[in-house]
C-alpha positions as CSV (number, residue, x, y, z in Angstrom):
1,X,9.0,18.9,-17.8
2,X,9.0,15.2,-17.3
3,X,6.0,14.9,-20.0
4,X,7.9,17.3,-22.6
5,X,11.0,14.9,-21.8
6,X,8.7,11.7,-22.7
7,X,7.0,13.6,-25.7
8,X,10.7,14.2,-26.8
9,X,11.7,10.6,-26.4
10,X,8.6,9.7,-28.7
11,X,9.8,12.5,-31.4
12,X,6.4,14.3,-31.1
13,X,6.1,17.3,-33.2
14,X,3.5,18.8,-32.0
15,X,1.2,19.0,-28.3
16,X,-2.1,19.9,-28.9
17,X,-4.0,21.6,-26.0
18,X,-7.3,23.0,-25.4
19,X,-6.9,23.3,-21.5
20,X,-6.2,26.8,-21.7
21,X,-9.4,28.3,-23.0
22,X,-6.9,30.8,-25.1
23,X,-5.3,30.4,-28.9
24,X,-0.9,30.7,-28.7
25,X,1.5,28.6,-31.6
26,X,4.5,28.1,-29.5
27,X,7.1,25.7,-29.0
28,X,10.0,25.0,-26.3
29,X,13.0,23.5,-27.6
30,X,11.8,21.5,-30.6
31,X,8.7,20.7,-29.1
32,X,5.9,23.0,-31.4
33,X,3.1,23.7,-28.7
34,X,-0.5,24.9,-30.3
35,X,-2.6,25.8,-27.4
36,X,-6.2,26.1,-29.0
37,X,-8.8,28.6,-28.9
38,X,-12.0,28.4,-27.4
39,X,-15.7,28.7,-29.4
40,X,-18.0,28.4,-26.9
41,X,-18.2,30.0,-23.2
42,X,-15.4,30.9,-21.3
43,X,-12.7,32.3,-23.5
44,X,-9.2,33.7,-21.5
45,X,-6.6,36.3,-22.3
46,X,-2.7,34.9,-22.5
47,X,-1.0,35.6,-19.4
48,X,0.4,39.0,-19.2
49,X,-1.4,40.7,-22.4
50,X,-3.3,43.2,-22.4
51,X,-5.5,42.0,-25.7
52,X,-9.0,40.8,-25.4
53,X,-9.3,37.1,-25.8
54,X,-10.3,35.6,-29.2
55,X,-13.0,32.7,-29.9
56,X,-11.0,31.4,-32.3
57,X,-10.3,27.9,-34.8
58,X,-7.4,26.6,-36.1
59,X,-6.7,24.5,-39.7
60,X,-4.0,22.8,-39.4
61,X,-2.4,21.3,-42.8
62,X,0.6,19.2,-42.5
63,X,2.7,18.8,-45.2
64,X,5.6,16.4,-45.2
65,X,7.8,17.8,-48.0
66,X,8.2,21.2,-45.9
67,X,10.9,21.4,-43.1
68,X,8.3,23.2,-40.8
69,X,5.9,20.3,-41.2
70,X,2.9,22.1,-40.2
71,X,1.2,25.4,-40.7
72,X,-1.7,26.9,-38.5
73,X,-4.3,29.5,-40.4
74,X,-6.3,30.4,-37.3
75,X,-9.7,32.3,-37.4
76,X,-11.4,34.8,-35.0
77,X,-14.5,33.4,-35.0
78,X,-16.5,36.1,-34.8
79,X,-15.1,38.0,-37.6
80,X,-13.9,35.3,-39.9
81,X,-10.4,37.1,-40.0
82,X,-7.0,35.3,-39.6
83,X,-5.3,35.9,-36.4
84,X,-1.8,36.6,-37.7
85,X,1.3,35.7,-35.5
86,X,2.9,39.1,-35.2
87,X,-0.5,40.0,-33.5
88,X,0.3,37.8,-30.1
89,X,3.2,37.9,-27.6
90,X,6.3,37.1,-28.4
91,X,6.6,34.7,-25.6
92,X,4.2,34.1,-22.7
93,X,6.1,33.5,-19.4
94,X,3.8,30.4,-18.1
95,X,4.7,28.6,-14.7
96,X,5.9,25.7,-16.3
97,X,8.6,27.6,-18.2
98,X,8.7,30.0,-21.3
99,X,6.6,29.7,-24.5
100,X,8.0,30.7,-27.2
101,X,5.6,32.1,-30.3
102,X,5.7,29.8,-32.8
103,X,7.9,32.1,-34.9
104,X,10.3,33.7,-32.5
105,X,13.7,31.4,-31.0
106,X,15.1,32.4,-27.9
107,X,18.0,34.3,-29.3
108,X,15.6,36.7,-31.0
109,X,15.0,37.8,-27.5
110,X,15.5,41.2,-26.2
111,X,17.6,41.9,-23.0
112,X,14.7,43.9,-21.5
113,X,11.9,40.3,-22.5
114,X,14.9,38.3,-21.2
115,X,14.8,39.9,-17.4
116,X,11.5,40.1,-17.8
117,X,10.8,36.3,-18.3
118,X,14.0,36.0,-15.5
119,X,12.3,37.9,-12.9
120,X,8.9,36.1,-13.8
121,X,10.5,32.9,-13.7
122,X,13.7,32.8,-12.7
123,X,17.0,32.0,-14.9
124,X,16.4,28.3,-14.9
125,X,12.9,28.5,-16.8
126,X,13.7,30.9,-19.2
127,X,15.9,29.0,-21.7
C-alpha cells in the first residue's frame, strides 16, 4: 500500500512486474498493474485458477492521443497466439488486496466474486 500511495503521488500509470513468474493486466484504483509473463523456467498459475500457466510476452504500445494510454497484445509463446483478456480471471484476490483485470472495475463485480474476494480478504481489501 504505502508503495501504490507513492507511485500515486508520482502519477505513475503503469507498475511493471515480473516477480510473479505469471502474465495478469490489472489495475487498483487508477493504478494499471501488468504483471509479466515468464519465457524461460519456472512459469506459475494466478492464484485461484484452475488454467495452466502461460510462457508468455507482452508488446506494449503507448499512445498518447488515446485516453487508455496503453494497450497490451500478449503472446503464448509457445503457440504464437494472443492471450485475450476475457480468457483470465476477472480479479485475482492477492494478499496485498484485489487485482482487478485490466478490463473489469469493481462495480462490474458480482455479489457471489464480491464475498468471495470478502472472505479471501476481508472487506477492507476488496475495494
Amino acid at each position: 500500500d504505502q508503495l501504490r500511495a507513492m507511485l500515486a503521488k508520482y502519477n505513475v500509470h503503469t507498475y511493471i512486474s515480473g516477480h510473479h513468474h505469471a502474465y495478469y493486466p490489472g489495475h487498483r484504483g487508477d493504478l494499471q498493474m501488468l504483471h509479466m509473463g515468464i519465457l524461460g523456467s519456472g512459469p506459475r498459475p494466478l492464484i485461484d485458477s484452475e488454467l495452466p500457466p502461460w510462457k508468455a510476452i507482452t508488446v506494449l504500445d503507448i499512445d498518447f492521443d488515446t485516453p487508455e494510454l496503453t494497450r497490451y497484445t500478449t503472446y503464448d509463446i509457445q503457440t504464437l497466439e494472443t492471450i485475450e483478456y476475457e480468457e483470465l480471471p476477472r480479479f485475482i484476490a492477492g494478499h496485498n488486496g484485489i487485482v482487478l483485470r485490466r478490463d473489469v472495475d469493481s462495480s462490474d463485480l458480482s455479489l457471489e466474486e464480491q464475498r468471495f474476494c470478502e472472505a479471501q480478504l476481508g472487506k477492507e481489501r476488496c475495494t
